[in-house]
PDBQT receptor file of N, H, CA, C and O in Angstrom, charges set to zero:
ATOM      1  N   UNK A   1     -39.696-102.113   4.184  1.00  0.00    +0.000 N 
ATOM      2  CA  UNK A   1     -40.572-101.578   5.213  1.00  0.00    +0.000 C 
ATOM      3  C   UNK A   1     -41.970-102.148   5.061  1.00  0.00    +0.000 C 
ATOM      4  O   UNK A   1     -42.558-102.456   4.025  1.00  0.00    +0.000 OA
ATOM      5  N   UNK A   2     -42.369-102.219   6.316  1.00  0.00    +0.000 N 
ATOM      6  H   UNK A   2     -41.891-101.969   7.158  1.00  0.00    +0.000 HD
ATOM      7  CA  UNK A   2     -44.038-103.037   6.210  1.00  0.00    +0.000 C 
ATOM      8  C   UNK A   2     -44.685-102.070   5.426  1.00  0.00    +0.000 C 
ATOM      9  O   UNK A   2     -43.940-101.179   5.019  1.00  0.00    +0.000 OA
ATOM     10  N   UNK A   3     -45.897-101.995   5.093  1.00  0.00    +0.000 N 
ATOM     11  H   UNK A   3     -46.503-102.718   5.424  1.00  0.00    +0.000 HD
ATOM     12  CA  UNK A   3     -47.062-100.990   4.207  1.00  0.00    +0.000 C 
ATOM     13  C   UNK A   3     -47.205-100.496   5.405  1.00  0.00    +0.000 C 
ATOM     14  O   UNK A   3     -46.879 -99.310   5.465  1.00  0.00    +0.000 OA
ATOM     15  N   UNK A   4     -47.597-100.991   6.453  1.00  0.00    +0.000 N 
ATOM     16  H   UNK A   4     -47.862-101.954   6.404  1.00  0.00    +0.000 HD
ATOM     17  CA  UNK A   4     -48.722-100.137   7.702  1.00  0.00    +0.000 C 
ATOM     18  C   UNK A   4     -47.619 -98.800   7.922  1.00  0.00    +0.000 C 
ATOM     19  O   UNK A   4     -48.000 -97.642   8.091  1.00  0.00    +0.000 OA
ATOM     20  N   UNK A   5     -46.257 -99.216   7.881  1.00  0.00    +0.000 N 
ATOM     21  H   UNK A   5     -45.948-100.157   7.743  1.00  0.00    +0.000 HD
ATOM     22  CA  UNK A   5     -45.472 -98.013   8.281  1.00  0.00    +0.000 C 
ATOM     23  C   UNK A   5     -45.988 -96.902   7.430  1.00  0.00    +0.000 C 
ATOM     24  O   UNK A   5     -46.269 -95.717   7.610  1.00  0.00    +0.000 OA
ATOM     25  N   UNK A   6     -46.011 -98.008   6.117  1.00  0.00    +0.000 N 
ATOM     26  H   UNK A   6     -45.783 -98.971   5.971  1.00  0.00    +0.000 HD
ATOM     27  CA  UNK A   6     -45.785 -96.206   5.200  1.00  0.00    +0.000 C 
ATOM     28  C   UNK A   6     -47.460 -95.252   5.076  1.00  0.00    +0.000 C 
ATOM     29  O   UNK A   6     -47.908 -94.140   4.795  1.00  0.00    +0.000 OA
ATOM     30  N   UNK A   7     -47.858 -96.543   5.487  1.00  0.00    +0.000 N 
ATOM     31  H   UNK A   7     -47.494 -97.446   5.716  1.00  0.00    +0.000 HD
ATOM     32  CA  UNK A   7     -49.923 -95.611   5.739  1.00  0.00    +0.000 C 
ATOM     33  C   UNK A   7     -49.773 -95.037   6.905  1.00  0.00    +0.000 C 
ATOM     34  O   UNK A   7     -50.638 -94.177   7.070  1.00  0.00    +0.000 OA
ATOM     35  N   UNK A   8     -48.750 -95.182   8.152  1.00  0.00    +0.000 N 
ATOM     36  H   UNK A   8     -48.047 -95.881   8.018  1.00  0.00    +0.000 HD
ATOM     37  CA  UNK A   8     -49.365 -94.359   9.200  1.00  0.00    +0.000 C 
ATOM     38  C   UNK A   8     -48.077 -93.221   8.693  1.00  0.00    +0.000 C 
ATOM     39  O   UNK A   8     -48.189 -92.090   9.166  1.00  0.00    +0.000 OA
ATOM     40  N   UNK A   9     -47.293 -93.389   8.083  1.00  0.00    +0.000 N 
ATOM     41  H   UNK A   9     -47.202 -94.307   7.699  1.00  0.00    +0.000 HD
ATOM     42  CA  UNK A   9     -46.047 -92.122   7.868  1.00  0.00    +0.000 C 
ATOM     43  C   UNK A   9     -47.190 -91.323   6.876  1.00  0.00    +0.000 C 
ATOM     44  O   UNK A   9     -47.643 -90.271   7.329  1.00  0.00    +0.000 OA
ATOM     45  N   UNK A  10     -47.644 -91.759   5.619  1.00  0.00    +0.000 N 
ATOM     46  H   UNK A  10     -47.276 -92.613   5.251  1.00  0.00    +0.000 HD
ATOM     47  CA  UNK A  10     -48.680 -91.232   4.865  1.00  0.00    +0.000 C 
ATOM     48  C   UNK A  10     -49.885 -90.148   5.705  1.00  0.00    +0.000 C 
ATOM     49  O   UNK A  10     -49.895 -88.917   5.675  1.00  0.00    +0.000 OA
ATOM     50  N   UNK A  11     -50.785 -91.013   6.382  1.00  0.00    +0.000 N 
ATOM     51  H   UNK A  11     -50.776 -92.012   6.407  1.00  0.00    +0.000 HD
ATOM     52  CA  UNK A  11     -51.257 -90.203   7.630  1.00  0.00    +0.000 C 
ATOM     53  C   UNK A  11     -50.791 -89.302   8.408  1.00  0.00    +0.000 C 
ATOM     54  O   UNK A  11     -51.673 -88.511   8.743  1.00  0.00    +0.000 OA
ATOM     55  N   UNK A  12     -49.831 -89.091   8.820  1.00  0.00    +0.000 N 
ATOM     56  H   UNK A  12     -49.115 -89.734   8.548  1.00  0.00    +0.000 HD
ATOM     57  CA  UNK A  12     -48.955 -88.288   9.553  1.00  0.00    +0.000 C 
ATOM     58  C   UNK A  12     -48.575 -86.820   8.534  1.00  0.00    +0.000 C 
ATOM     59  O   UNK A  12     -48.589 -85.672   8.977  1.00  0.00    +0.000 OA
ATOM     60  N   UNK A  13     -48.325 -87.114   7.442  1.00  0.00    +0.000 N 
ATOM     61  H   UNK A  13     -48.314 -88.048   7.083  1.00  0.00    +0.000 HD
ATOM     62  CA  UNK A  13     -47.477 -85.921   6.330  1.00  0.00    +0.000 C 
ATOM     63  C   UNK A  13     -49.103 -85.696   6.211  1.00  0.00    +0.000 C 
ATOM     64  O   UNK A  13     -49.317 -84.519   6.500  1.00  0.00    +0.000 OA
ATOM     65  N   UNK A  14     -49.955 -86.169   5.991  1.00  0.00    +0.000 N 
ATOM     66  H   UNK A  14     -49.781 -87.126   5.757  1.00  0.00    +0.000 HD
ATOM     67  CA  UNK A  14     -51.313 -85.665   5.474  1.00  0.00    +0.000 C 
ATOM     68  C   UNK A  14     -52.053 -84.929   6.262  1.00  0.00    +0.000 C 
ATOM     69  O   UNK A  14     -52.817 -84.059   5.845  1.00  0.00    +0.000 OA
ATOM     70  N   UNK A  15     -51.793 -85.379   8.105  1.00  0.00    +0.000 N 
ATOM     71  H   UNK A  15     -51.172 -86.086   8.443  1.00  0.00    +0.000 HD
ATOM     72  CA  UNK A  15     -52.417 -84.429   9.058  1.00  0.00    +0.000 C 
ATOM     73  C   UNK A  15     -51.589 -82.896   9.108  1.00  0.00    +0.000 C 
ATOM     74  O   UNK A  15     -52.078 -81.784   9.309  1.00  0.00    +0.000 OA
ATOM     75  N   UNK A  16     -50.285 -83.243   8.871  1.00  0.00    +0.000 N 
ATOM     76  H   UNK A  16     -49.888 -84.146   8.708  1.00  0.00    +0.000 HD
ATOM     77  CA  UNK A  16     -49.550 -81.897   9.105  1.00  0.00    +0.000 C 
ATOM     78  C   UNK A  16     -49.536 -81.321   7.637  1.00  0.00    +0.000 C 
ATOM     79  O   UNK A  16     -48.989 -80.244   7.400  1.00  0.00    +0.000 OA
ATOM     80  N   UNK A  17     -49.879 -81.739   7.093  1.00  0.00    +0.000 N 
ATOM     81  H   UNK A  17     -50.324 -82.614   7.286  1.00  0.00    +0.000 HD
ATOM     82  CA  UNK A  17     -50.351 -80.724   5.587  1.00  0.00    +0.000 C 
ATOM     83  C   UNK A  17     -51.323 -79.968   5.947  1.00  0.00    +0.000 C 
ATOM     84  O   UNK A  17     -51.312 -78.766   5.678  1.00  0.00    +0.000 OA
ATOM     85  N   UNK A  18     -52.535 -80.673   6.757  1.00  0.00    +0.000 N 
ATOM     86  H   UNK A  18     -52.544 -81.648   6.975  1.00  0.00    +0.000 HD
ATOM     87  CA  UNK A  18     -53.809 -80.042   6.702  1.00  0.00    +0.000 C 
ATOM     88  C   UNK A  18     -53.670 -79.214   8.207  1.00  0.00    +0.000 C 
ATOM     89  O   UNK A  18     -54.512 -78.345   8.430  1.00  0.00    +0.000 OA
ATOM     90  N   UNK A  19     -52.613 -79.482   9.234  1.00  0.00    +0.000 N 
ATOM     91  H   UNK A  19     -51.928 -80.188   9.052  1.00  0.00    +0.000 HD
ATOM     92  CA  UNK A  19     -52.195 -78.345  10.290  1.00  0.00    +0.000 C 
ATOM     93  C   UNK A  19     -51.355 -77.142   9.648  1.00  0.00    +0.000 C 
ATOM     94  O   UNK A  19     -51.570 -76.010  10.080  1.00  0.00    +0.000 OA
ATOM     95  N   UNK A  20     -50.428 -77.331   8.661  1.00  0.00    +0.000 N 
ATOM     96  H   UNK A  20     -50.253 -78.251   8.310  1.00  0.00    +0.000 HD
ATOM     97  CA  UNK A  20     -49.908 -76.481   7.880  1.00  0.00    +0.000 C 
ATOM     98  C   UNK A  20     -51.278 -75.226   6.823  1.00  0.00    +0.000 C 
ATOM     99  O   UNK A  20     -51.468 -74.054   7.149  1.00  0.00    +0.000 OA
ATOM    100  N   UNK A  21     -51.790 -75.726   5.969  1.00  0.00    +0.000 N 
ATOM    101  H   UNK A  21     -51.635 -76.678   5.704  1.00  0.00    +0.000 HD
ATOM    102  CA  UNK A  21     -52.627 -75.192   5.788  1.00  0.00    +0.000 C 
ATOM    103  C   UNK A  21     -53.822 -74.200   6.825  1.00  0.00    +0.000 C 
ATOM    104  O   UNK A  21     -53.867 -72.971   6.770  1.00  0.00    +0.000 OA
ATOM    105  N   UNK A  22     -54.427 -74.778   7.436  1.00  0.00    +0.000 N 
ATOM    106  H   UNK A  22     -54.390 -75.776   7.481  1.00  0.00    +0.000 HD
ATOM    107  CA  UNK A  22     -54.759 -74.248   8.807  1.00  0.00    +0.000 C 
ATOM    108  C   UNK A  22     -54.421 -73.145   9.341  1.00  0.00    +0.000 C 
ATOM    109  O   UNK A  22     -55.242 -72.258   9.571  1.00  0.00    +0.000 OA
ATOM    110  N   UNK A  23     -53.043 -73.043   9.637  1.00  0.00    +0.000 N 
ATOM    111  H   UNK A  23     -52.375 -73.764   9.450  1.00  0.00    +0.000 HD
ATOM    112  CA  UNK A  23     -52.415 -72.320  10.288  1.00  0.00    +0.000 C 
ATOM    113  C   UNK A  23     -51.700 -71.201   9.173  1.00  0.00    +0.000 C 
ATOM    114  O   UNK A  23     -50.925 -70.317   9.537  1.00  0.00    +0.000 OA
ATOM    115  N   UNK A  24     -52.034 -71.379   8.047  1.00  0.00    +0.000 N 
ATOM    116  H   UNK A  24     -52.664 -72.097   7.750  1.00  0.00    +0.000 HD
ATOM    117  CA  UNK A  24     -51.554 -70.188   7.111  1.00  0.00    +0.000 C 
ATOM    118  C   UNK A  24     -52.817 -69.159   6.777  1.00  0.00    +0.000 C 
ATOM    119  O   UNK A  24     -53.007 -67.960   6.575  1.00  0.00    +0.000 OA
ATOM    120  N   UNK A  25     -53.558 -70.407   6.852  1.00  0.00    +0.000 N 
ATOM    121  H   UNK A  25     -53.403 -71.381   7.017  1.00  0.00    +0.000 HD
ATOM    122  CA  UNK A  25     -55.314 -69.310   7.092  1.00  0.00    +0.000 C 
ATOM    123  C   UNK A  25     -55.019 -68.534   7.854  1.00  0.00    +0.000 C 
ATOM    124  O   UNK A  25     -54.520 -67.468   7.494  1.00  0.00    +0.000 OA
ATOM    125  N   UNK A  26     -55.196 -68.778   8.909  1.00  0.00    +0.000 N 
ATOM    126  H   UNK A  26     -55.601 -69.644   9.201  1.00  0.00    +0.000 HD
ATOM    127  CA  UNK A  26     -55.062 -68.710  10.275  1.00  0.00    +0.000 C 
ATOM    128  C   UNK A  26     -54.294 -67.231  10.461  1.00  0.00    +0.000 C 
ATOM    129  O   UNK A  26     -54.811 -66.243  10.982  1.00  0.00    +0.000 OA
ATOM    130  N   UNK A  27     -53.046 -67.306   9.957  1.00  0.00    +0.000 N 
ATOM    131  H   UNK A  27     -52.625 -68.109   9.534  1.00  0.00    +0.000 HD
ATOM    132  CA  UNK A  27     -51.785 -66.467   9.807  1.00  0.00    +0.000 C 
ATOM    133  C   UNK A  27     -52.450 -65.548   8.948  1.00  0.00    +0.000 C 
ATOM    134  O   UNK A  27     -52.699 -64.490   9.525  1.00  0.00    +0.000 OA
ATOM    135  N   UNK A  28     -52.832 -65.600   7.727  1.00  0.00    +0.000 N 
ATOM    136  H   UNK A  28     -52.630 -66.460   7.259  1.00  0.00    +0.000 HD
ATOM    137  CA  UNK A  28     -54.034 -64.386   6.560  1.00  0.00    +0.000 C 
ATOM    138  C   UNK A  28     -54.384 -63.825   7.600  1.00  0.00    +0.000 C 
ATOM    139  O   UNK A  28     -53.664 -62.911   8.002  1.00  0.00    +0.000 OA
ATOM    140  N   UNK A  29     -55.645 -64.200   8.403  1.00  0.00    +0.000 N 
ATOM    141  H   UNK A  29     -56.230 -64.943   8.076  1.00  0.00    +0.000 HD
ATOM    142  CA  UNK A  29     -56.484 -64.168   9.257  1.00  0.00    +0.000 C 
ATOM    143  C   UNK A  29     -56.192 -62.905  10.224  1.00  0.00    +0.000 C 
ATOM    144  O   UNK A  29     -57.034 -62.032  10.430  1.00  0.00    +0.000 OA
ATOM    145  N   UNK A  30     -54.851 -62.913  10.812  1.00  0.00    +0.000 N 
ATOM    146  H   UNK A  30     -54.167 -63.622  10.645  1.00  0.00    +0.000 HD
ATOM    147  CA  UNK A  30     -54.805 -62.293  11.769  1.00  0.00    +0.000 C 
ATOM    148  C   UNK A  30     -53.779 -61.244  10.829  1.00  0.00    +0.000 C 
ATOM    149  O   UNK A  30     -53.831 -60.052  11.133  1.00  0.00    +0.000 OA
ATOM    150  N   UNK A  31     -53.116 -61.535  10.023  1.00  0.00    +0.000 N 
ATOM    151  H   UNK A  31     -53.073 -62.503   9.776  1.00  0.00    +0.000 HD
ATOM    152  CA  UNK A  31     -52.409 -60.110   9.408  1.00  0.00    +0.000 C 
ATOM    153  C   UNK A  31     -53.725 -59.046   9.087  1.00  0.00    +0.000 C 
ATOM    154  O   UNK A  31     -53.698 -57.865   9.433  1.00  0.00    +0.000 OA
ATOM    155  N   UNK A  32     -54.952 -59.720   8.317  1.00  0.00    +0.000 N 
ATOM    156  H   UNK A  32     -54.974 -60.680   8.036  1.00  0.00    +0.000 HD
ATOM    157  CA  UNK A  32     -55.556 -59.028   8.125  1.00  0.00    +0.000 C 
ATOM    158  C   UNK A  32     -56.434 -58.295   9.376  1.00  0.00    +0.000 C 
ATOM    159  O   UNK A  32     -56.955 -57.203   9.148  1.00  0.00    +0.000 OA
ATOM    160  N   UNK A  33     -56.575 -58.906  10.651  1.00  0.00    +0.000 N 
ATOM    161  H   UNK A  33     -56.153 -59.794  10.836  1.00  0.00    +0.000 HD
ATOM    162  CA  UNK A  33     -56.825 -58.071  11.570  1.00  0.00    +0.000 C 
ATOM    163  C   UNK A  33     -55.932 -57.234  12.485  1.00  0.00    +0.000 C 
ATOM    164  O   UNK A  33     -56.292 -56.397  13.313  1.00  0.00    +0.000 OA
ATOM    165  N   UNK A  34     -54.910 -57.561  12.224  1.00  0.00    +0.000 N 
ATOM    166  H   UNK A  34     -54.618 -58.241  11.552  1.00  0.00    +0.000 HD
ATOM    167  CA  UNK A  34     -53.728 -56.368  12.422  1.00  0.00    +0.000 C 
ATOM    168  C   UNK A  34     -53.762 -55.041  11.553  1.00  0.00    +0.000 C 
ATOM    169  O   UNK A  34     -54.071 -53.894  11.874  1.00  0.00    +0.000 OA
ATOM    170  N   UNK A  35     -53.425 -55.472  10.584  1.00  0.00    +0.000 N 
ATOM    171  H   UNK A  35     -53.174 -56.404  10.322  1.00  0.00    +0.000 HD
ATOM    172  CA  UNK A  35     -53.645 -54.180   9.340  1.00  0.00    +0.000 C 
ATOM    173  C   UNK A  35     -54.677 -53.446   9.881  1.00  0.00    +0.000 C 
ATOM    174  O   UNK A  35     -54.297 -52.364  10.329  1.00  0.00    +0.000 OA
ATOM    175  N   UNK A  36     -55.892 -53.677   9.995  1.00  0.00    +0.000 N 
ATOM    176  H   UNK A  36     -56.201 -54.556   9.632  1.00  0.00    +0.000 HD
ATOM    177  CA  UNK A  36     -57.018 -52.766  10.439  1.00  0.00    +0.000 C 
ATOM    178  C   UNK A  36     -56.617 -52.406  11.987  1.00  0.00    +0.000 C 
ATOM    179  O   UNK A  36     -56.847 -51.315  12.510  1.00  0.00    +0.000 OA
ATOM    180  N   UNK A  37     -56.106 -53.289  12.496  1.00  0.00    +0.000 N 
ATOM    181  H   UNK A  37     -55.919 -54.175  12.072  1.00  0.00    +0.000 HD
ATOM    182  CA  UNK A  37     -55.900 -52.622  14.129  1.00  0.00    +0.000 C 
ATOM    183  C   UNK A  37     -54.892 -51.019  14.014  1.00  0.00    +0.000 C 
ATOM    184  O   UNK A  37     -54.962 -49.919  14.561  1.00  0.00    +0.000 OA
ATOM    185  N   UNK A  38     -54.215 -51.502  13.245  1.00  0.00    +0.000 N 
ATOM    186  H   UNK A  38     -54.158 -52.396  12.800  1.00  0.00    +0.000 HD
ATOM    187  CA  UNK A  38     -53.146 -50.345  13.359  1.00  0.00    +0.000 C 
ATOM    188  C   UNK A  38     -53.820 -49.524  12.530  1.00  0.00    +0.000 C 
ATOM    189  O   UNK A  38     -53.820 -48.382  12.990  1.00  0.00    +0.000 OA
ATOM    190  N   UNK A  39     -54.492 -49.628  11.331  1.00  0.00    +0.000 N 
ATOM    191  H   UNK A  39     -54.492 -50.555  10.957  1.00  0.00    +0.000 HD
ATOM    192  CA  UNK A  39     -55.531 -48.378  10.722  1.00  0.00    +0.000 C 
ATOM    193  C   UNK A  39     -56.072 -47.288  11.924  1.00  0.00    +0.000 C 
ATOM    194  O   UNK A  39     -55.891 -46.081  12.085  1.00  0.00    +0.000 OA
ATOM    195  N   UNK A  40     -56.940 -48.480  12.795  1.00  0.00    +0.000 N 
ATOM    196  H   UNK A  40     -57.088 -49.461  12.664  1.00  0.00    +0.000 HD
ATOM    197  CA  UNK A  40     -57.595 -47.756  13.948  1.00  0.00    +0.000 C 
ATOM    198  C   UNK A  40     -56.536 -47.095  14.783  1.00  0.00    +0.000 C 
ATOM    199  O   UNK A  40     -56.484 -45.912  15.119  1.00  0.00    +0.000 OA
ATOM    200  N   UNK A  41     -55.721 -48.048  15.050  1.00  0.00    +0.000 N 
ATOM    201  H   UNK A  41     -55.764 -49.009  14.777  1.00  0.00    +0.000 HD
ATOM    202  CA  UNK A  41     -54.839 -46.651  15.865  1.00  0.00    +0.000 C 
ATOM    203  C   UNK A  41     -54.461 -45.961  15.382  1.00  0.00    +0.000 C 
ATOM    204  O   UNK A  41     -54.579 -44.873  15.946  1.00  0.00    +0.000 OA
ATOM    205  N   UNK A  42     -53.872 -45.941  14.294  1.00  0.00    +0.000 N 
ATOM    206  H   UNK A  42     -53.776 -46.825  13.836  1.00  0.00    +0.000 HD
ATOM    207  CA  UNK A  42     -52.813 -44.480  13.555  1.00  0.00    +0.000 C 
ATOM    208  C   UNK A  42     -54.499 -43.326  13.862  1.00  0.00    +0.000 C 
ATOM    209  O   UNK A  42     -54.426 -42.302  14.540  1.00  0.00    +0.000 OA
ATOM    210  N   UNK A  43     -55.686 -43.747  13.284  1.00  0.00    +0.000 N 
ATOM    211  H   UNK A  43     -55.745 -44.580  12.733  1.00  0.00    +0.000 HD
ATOM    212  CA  UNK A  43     -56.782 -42.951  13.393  1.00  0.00    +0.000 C 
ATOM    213  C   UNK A  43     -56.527 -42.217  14.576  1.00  0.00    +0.000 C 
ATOM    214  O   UNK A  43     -55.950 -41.131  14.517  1.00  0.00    +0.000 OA
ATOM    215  N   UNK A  44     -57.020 -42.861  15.970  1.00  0.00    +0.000 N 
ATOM    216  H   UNK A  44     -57.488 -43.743  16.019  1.00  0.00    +0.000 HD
ATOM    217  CA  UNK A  44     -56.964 -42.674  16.988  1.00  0.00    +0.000 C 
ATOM    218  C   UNK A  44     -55.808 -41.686  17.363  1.00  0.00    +0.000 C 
ATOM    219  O   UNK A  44     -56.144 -40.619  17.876  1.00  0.00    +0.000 OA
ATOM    220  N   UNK A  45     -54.553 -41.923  17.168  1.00  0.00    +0.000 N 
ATOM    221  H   UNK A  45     -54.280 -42.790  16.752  1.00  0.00    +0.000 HD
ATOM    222  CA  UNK A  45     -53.620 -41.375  17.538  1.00  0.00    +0.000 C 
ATOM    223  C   UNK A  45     -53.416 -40.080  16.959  1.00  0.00    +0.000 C 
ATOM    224  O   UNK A  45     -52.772 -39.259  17.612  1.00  0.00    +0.000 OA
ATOM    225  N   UNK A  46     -53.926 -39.736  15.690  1.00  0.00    +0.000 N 
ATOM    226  H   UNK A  46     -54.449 -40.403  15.160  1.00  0.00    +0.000 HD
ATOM    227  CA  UNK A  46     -53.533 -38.662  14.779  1.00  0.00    +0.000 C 
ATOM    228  C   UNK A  46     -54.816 -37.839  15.462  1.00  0.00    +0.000 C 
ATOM    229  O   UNK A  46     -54.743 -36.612  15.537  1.00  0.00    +0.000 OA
ATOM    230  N   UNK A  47     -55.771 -38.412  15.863  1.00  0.00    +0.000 N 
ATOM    231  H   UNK A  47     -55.830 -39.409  15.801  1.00  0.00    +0.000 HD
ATOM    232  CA  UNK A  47     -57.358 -37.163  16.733  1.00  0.00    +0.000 C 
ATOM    233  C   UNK A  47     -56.675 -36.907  18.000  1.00  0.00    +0.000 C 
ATOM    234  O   UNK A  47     -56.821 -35.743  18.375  1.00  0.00    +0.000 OA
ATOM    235  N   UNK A  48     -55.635 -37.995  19.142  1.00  0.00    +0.000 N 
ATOM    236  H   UNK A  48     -55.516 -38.941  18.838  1.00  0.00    +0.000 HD
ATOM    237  CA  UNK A  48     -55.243 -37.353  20.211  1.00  0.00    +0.000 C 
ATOM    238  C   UNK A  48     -54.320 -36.261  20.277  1.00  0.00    +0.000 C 
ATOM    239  O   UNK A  48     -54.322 -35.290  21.034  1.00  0.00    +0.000 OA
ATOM    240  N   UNK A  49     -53.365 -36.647  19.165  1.00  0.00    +0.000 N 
ATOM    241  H   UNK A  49     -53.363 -37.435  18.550  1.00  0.00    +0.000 HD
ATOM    242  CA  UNK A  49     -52.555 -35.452  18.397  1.00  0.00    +0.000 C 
ATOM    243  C   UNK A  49     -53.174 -34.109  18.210  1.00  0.00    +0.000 C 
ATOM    244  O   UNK A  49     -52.661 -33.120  18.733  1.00  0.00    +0.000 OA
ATOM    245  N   UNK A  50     -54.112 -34.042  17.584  1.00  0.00    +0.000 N 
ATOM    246  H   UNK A  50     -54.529 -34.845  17.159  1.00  0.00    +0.000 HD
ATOM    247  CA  UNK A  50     -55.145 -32.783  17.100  1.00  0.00    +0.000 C 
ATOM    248  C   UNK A  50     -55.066 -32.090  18.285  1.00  0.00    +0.000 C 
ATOM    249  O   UNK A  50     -54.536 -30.993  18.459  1.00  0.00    +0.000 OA
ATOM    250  N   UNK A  51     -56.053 -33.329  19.713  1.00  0.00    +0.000 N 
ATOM    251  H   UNK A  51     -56.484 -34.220  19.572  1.00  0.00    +0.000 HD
ATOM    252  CA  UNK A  51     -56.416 -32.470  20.619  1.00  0.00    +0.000 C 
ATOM    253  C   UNK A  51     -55.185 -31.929  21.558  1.00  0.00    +0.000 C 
ATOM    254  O   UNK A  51     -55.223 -30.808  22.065  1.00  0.00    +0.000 OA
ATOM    255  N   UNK A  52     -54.356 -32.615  21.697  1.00  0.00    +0.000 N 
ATOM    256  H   UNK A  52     -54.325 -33.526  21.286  1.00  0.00    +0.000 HD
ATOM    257  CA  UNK A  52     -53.511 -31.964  22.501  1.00  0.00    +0.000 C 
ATOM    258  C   UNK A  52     -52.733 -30.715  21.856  1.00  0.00    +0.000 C 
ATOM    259  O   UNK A  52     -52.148 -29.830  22.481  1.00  0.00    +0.000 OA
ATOM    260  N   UNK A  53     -52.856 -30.839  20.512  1.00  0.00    +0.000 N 
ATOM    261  H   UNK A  53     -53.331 -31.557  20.004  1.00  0.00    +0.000 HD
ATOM    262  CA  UNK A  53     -52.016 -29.791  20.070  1.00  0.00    +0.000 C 
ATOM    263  C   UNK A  53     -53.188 -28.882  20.350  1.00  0.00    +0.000 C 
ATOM    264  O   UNK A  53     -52.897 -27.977  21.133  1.00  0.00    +0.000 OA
ATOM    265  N   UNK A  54     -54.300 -28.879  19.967  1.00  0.00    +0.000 N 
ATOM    266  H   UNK A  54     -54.536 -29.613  19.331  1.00  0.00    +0.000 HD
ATOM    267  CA  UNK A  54     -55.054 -27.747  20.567  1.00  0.00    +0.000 C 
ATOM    268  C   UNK A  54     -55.575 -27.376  22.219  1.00  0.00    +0.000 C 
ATOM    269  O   UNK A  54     -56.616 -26.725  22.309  1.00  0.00    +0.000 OA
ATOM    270  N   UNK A  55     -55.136 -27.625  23.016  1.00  0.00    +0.000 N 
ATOM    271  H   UNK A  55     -54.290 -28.154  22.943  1.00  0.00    +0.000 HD
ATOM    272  CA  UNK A  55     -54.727 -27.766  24.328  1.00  0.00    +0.000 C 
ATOM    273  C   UNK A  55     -53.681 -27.161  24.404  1.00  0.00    +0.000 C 
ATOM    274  O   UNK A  55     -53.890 -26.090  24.972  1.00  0.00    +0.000 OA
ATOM    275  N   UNK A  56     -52.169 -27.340  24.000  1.00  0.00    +0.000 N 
ATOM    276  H   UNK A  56     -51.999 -28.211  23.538  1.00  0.00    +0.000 HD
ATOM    277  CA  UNK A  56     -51.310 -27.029  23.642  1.00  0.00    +0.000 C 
ATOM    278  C   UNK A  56     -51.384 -24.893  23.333  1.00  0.00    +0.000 C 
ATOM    279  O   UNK A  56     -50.778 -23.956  23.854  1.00  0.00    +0.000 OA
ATOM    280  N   UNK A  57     -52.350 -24.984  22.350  1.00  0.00    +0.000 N 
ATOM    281  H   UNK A  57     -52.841 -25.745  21.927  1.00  0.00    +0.000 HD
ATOM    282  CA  UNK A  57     -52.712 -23.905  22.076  1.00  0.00    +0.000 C 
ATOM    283  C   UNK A  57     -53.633 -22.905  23.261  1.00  0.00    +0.000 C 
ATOM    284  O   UNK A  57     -53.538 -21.698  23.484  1.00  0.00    +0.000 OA
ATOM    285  N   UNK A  58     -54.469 -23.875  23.843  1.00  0.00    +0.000 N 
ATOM    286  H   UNK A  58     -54.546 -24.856  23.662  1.00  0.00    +0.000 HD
ATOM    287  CA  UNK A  58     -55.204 -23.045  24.438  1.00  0.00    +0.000 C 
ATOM    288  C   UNK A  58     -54.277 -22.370  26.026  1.00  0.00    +0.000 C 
ATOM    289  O   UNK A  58     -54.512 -21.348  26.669  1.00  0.00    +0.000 OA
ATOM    290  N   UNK A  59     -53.144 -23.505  26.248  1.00  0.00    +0.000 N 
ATOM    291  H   UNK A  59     -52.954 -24.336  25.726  1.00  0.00    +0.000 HD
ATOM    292  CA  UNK A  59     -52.369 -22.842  27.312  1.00  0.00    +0.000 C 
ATOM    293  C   UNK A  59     -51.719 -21.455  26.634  1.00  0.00    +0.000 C 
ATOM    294  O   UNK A  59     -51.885 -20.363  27.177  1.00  0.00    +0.000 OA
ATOM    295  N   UNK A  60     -51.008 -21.600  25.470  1.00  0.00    +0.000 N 
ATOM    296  H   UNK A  60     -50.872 -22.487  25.028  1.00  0.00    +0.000 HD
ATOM    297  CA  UNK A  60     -50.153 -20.359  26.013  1.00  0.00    +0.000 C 
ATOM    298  C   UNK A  60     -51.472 -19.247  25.366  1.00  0.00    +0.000 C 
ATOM    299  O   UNK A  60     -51.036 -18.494  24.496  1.00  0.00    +0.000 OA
ATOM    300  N   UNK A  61     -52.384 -19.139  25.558  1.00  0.00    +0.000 N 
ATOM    301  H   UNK A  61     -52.739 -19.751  26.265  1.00  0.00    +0.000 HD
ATOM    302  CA  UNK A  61     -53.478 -17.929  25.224  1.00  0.00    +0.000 C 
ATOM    303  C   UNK A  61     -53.243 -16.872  26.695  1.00  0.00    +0.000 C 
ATOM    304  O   UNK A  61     -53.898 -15.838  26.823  1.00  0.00    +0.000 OA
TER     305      UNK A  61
């Protein structure tokens, strides 16, 4: 095989190393803003809970 093949095959495994990498950041990145999304909702959801159960309450008075 010529050299140029194996420098642009070289180039090629080296860009998708550094798209691979990238995209595992990337992937951290958004688990870790998921995790907190769903923090906030379970929050959210467990105060709409509260209120309706006390709603709940205030009907059968």
């Amino acid at each position: 095989m010529d050299s140029s093949l194996f420098d642009e095959l070289e180039r090629k495994v080296e860009r998708l190393l550094q798209i691979n990498m990238t995209l595992k950041q990337e992937n951290e990145l958004l688990r870790t803003e998921n995790a907190k999304l769903q923090f906030d909702r379970n929050g959210i959801k467990s105060r709409i809970d509260a209120i309706l159960e006390k709603l709940q309450e205030v009907d059968h008075l």
